[in-house]
Gaussian input, Z-matrix of N, CA and C with variables (Angstrom, degrees):
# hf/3-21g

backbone

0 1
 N
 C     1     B1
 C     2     B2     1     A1
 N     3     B3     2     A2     1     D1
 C     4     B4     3     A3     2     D2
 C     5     B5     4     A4     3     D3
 N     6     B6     5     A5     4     D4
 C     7     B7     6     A6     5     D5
 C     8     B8     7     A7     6     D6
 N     9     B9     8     A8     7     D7
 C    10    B10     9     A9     8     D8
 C    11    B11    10    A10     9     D9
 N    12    B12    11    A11    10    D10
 C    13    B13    12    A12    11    D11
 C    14    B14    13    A13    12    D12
 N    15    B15    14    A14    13    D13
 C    16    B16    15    A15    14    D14
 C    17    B17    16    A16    15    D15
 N    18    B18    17    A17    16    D16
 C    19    B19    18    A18    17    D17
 C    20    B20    19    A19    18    D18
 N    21    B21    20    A20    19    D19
 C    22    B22    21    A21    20    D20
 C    23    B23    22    A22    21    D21
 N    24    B24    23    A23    22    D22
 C    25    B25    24    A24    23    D23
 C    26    B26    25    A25    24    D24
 N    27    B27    26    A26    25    D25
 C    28    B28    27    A27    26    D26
 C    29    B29    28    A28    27    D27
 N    30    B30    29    A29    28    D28
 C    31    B31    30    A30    29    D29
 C    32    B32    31    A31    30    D30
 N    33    B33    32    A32    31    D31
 C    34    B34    33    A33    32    D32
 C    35    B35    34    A34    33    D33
 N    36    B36    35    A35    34    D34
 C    37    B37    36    A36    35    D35
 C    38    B38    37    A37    36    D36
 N    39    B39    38    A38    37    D37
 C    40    B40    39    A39    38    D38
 C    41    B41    40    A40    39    D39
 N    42    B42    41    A41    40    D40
 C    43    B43    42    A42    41    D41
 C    44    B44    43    A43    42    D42
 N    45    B45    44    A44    43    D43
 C    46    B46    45    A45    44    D44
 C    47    B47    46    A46    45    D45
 N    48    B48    47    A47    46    D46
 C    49    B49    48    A48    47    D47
 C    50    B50    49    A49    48    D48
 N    51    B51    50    A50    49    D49
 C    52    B52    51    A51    50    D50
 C    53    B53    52    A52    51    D51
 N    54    B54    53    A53    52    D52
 C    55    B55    54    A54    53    D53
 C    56    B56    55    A55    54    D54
 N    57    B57    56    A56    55    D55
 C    58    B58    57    A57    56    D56
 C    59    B59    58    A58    57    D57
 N    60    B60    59    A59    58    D58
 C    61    B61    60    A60    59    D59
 C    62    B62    61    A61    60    D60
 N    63    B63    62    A62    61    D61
 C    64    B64    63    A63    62    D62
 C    65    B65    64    A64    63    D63
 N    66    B66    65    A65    64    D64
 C    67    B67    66    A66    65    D65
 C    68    B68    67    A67    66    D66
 N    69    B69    68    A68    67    D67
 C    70    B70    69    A69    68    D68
 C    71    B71    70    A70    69    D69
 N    72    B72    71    A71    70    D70
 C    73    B73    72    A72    71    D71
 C    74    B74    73    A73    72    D72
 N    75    B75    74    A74    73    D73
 C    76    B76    75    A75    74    D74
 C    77    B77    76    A76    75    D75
 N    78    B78    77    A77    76    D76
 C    79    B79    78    A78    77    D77
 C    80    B80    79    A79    78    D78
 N    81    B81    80    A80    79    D79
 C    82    B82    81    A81    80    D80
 C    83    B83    82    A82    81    D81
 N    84    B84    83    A83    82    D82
 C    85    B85    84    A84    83    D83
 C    86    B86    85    A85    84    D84
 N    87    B87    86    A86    85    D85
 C    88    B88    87    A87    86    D86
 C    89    B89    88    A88    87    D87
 N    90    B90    89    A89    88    D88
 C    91    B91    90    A90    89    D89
 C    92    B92    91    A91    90    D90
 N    93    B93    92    A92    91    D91
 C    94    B94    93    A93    92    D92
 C    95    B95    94    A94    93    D93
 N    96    B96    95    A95    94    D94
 C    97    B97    96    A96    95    D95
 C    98    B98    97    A97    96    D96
 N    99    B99    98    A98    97    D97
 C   100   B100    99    A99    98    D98
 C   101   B101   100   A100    99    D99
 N   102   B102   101   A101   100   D100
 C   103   B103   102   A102   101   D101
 C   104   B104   103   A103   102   D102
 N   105   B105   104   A104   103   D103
 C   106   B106   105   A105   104   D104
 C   107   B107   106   A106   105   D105
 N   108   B108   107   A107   106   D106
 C   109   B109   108   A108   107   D107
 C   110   B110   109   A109   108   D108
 N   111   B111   110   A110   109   D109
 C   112   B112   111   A111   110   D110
 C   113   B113   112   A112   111   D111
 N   114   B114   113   A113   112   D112
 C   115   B115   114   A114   113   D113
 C   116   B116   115   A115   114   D114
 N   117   B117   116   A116   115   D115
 C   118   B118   117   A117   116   D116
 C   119   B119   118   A118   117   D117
 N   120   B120   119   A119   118   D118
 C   121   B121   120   A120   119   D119
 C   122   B122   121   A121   120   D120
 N   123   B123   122   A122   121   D121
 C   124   B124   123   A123   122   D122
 C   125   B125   124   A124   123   D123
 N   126   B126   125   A125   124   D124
 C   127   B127   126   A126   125   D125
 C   128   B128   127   A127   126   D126
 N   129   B129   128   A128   127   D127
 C   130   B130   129   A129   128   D128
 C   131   B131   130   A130   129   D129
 N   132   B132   131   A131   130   D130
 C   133   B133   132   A132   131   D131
 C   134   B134   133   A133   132   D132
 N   135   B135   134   A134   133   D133
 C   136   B136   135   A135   134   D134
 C   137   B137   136   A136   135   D135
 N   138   B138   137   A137   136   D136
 C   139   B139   138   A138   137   D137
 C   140   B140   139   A139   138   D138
 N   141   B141   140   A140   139   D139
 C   142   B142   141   A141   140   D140
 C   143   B143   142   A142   141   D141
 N   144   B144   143   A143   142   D142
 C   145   B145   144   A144   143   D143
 C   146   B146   145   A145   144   D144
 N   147   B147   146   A146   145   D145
 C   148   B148   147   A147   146   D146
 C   149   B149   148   A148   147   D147
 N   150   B150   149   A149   148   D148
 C   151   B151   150   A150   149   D149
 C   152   B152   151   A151   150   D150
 N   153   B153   152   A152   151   D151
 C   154   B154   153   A153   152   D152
 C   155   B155   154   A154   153   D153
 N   156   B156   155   A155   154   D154
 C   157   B157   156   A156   155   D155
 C   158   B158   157   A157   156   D156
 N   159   B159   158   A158   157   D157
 C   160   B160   159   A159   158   D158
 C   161   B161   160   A160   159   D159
 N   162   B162   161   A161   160   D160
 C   163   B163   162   A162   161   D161
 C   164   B164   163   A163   162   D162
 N   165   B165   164   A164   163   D163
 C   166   B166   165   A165   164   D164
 C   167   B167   166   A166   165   D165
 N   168   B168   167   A167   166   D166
 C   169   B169   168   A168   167   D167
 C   170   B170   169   A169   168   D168
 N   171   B171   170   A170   169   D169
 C   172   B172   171   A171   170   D170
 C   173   B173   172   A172   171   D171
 N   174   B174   173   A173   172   D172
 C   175   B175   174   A174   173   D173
 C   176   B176   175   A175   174   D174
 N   177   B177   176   A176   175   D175
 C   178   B178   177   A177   176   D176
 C   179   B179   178   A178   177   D177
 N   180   B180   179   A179   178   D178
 C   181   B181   180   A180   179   D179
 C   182   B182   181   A181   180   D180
 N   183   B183   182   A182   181   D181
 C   184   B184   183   A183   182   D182
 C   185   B185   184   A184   183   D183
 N   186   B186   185   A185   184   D184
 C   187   B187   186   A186   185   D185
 C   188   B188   187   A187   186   D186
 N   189   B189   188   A188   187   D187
 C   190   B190   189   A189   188   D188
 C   191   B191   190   A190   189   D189
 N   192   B192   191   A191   190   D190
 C   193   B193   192   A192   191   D191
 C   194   B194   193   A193   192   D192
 N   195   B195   194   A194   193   D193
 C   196   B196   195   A195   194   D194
 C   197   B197   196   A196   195   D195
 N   198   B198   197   A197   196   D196
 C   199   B199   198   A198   197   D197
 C   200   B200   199   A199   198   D198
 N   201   B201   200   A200   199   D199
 C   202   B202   201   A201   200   D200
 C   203   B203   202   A202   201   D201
 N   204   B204   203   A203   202   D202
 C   205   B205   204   A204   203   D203
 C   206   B206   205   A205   204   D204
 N   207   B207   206   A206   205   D205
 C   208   B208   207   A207   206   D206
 C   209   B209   208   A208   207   D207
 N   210   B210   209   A209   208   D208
 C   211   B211   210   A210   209   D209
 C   212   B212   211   A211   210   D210
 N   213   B213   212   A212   211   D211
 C   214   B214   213   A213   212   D212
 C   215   B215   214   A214   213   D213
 N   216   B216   215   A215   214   D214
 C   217   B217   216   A216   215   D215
 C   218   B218   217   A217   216   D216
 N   219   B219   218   A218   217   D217
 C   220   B220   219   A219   218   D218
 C   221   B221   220   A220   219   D219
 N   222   B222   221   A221   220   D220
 C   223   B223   222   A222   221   D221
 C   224   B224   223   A223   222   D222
 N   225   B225   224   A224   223   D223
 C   226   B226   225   A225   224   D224
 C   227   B227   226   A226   225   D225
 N   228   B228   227   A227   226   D226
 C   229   B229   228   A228   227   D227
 C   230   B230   229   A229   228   D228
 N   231   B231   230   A230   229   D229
 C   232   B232   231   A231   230   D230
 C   233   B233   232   A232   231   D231
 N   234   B234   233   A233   232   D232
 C   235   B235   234   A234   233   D233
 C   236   B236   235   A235   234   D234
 N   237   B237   236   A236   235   D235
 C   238   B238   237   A237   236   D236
 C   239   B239   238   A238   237   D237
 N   240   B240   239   A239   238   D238
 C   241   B241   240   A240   239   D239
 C   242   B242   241   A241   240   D240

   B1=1.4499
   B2=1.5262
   B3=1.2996
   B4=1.4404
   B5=1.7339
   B6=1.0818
   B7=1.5753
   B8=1.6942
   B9=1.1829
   B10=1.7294
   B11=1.5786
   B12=1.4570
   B13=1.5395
   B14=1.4919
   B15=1.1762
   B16=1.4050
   B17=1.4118
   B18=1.3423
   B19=1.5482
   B20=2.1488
   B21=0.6915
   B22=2.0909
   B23=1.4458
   B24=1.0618
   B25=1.5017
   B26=1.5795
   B27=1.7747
   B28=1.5998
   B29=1.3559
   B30=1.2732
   B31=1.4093
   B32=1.9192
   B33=1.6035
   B34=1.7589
   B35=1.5158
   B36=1.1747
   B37=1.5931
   B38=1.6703
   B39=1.2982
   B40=1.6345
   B41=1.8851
   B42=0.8691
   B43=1.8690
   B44=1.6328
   B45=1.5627
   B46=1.3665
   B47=1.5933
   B48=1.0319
   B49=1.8264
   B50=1.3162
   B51=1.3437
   B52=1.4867
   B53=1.1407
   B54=1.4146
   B55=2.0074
   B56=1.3571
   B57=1.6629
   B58=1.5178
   B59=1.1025
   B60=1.2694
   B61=1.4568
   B62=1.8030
   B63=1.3206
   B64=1.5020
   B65=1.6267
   B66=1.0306
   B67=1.7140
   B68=1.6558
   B69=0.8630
   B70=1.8548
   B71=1.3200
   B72=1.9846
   B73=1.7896
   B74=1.3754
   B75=1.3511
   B76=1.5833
   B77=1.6325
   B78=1.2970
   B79=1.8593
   B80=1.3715
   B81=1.1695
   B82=1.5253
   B83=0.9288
   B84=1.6384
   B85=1.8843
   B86=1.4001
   B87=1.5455
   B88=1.8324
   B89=1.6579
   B90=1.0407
   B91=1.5884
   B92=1.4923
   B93=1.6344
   B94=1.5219
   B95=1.4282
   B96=1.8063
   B97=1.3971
   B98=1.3322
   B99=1.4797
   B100=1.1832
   B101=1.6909
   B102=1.5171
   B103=1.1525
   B104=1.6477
   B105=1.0937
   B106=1.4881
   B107=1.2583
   B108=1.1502
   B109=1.4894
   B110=2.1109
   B111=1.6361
   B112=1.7686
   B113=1.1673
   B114=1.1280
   B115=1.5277
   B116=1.4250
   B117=1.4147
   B118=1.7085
   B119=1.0857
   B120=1.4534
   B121=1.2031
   B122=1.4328
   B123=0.8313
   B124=1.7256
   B125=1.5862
   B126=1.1029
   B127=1.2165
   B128=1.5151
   B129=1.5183
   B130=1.8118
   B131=1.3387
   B132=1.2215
   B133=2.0815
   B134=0.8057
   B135=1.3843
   B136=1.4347
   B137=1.5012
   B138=1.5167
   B139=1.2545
   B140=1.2425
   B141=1.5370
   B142=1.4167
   B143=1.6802
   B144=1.8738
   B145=1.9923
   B146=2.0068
   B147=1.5435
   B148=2.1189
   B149=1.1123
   B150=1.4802
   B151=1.1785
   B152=1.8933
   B153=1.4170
   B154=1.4229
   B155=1.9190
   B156=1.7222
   B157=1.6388
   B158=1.9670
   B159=1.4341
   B160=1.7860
   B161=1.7461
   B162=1.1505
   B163=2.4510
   B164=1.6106
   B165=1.7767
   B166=1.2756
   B167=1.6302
   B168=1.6295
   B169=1.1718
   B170=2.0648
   B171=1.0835
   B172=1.8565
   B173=1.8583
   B174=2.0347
   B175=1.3790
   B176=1.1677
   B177=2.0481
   B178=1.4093
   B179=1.5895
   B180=1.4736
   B181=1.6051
   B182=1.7200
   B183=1.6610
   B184=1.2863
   B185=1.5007
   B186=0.8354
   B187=1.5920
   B188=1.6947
   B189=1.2771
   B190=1.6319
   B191=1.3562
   B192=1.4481
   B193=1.8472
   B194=1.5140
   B195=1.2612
   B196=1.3108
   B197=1.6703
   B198=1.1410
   B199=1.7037
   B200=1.3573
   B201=1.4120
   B202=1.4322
   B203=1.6087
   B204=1.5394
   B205=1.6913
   B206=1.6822
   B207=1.1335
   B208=1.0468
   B209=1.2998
   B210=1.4514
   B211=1.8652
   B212=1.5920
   B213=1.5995
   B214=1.3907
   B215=1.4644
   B216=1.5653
   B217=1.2316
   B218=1.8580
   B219=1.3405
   B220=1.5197
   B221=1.6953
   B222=1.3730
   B223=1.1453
   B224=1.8082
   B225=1.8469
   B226=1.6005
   B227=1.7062
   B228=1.2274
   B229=1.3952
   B230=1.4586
   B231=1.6521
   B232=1.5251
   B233=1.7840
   B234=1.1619
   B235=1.2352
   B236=1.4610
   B237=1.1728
   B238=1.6279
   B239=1.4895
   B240=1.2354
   B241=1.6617
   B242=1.6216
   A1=108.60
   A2=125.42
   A3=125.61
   A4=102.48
   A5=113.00
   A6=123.67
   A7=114.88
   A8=116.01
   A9=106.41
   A10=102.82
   A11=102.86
   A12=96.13
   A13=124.95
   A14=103.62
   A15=105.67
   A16=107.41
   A17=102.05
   A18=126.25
   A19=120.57
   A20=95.75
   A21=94.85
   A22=105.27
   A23=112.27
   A24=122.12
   A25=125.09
   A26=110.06
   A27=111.03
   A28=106.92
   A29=120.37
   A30=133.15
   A31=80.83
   A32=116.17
   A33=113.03
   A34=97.08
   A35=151.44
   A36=158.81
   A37=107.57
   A38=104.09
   A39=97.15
   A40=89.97
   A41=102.51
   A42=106.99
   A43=80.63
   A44=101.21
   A45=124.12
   A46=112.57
   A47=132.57
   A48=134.76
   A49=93.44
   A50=123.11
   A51=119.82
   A52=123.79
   A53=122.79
   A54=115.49
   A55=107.62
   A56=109.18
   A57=115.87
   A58=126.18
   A59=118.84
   A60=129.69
   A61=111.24
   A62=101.33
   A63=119.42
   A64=122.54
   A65=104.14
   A66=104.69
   A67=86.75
   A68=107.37
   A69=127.72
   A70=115.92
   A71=116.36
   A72=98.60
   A73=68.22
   A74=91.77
   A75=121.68
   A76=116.99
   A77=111.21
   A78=110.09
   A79=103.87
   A80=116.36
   A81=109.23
   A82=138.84
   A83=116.23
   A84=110.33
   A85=94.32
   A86=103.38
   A87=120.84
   A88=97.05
   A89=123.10
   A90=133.52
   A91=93.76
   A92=88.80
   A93=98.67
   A94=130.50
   A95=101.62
   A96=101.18
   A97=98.86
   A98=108.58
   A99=108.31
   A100=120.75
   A101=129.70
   A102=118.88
   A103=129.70
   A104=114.29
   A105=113.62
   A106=105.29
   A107=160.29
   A108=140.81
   A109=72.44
   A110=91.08
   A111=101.49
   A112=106.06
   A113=121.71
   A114=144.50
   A115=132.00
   A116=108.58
   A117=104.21
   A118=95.56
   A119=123.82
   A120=125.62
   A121=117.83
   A122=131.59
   A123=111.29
   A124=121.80
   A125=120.69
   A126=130.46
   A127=104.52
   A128=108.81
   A129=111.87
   A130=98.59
   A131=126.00
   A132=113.94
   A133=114.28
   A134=126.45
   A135=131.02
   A136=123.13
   A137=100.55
   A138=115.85
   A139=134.70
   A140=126.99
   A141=116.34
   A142=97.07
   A143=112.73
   A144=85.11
   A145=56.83
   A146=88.55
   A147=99.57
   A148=105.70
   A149=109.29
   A150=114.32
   A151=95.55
   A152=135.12
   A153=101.05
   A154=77.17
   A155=92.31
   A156=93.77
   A157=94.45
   A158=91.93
   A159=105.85
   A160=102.33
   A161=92.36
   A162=97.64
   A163=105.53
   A164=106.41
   A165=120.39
   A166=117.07
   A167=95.24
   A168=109.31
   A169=123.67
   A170=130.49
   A171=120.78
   A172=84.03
   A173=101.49
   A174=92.05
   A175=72.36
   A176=101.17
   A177=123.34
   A178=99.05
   A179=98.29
   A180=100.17
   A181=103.90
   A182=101.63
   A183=93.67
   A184=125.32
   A185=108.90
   A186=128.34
   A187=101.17
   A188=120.41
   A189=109.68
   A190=97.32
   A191=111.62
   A192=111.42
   A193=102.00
   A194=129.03
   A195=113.87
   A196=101.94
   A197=124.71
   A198=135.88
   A199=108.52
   A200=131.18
   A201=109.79
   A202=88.94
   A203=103.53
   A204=120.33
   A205=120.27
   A206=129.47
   A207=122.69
   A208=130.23
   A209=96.61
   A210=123.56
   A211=97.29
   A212=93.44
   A213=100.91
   A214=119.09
   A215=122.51
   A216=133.92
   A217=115.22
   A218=100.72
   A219=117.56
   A220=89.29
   A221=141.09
   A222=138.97
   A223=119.14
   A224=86.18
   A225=114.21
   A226=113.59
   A227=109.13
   A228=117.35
   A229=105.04
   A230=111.36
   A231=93.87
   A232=71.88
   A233=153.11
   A234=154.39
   A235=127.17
   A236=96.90
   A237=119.91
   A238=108.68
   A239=113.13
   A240=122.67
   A241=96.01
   D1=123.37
   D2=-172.96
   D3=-82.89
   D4=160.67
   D5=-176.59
   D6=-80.92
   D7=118.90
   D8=177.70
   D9=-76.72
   D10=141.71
   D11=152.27
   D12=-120.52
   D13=-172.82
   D14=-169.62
   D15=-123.09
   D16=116.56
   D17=177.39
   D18=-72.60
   D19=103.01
   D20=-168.84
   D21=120.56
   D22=-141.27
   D23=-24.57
   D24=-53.93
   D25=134.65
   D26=177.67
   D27=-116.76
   D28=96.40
   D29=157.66
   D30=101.24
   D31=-117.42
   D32=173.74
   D33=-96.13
   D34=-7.84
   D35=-176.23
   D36=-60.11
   D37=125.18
   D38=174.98
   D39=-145.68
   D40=-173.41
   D41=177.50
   D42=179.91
   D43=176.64
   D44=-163.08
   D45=-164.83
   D46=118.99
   D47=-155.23
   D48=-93.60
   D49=114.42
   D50=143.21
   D51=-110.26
   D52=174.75
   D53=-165.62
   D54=-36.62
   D55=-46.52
   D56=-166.39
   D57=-67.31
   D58=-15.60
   D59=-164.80
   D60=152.62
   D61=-174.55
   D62=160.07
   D63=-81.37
   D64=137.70
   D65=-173.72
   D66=-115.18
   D67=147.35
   D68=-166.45
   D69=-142.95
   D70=131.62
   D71=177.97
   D72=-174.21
   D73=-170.58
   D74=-178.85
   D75=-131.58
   D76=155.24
   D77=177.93
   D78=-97.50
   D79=116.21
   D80=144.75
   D81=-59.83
   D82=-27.94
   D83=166.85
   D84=-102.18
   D85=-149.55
   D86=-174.73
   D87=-50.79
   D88=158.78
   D89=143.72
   D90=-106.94
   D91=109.71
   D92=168.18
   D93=-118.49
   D94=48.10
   D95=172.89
   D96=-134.11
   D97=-178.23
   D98=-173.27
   D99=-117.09
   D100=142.76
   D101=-172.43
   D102=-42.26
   D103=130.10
   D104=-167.24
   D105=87.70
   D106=88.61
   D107=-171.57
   D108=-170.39
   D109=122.52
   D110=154.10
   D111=-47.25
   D112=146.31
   D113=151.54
   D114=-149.28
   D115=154.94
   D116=-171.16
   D117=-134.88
   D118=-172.55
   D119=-144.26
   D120=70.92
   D121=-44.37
   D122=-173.88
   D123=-36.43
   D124=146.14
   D125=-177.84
   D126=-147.12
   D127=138.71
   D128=173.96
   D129=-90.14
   D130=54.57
   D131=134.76
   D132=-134.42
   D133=155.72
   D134=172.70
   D135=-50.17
   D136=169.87
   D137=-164.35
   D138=51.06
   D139=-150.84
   D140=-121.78
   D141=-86.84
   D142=148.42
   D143=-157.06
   D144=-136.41
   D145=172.23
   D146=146.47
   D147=-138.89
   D148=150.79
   D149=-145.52
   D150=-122.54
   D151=146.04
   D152=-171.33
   D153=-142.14
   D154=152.47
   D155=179.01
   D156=-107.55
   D157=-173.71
   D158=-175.61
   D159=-66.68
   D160=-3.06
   D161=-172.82
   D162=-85.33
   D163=-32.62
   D164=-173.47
   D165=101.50
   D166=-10.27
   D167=158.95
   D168=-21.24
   D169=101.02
   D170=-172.86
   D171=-91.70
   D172=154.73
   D173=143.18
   D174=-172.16
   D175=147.82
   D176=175.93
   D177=-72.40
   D178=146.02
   D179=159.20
   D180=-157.37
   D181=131.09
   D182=177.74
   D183=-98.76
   D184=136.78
   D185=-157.69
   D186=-59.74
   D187=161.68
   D188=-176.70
   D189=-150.60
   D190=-41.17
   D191=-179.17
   D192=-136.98
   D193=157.46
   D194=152.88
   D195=-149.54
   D196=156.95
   D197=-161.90
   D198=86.19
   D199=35.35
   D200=-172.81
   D201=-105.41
   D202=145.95
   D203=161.54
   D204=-72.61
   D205=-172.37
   D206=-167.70
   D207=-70.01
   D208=-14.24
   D209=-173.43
   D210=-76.09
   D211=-51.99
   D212=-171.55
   D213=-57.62
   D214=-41.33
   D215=179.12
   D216=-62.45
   D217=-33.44
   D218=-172.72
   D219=-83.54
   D220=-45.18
   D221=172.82
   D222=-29.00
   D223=-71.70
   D224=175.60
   D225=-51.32
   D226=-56.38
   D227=175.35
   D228=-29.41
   D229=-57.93
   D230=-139.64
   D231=-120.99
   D232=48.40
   D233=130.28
   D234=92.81
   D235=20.52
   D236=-172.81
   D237=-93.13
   D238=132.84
   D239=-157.41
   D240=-97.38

């Protein structure tokens, strides 16, 4: 099983790469991990996921897209539909 990482946090924006794509959302509370940091939990559907790193670190994040390629991720990032 390869390791996900975790992309951000940028501003509340985090996403996370799995084989399939980018999984994409935002935190409503702190994002309290740090970029690059393993994490599990990810799941490709929307909404509300938790996300946990190798520290034990938890943080909600709700999911918004998931399967996007790199276009797609560079899209989301900067808010382009």
């Amino acid at each position: 099983m390869s390791v996900i990482r975790l992309l951000g946090p940028y501003d509340d924006r985090v996403a996370a790469e799995l084989p399939e794509g980018y999984v994409v959302g935002t935190c409503p509370g702190d994002c309290v991990m740090a970029a690059g940091a393993a994490v599990t939990g990810v799941l490709r559907c929307t909404g509300e996921q938790r996300w946990t790193d190798e520290h034990g670190h938890v943080m909600t994040v709700v999911v918004e897209d998931f399967d996007l390629d790199d276009q797609g991720l560079r899209d989301w990032s900067t808010g382009l539909e």
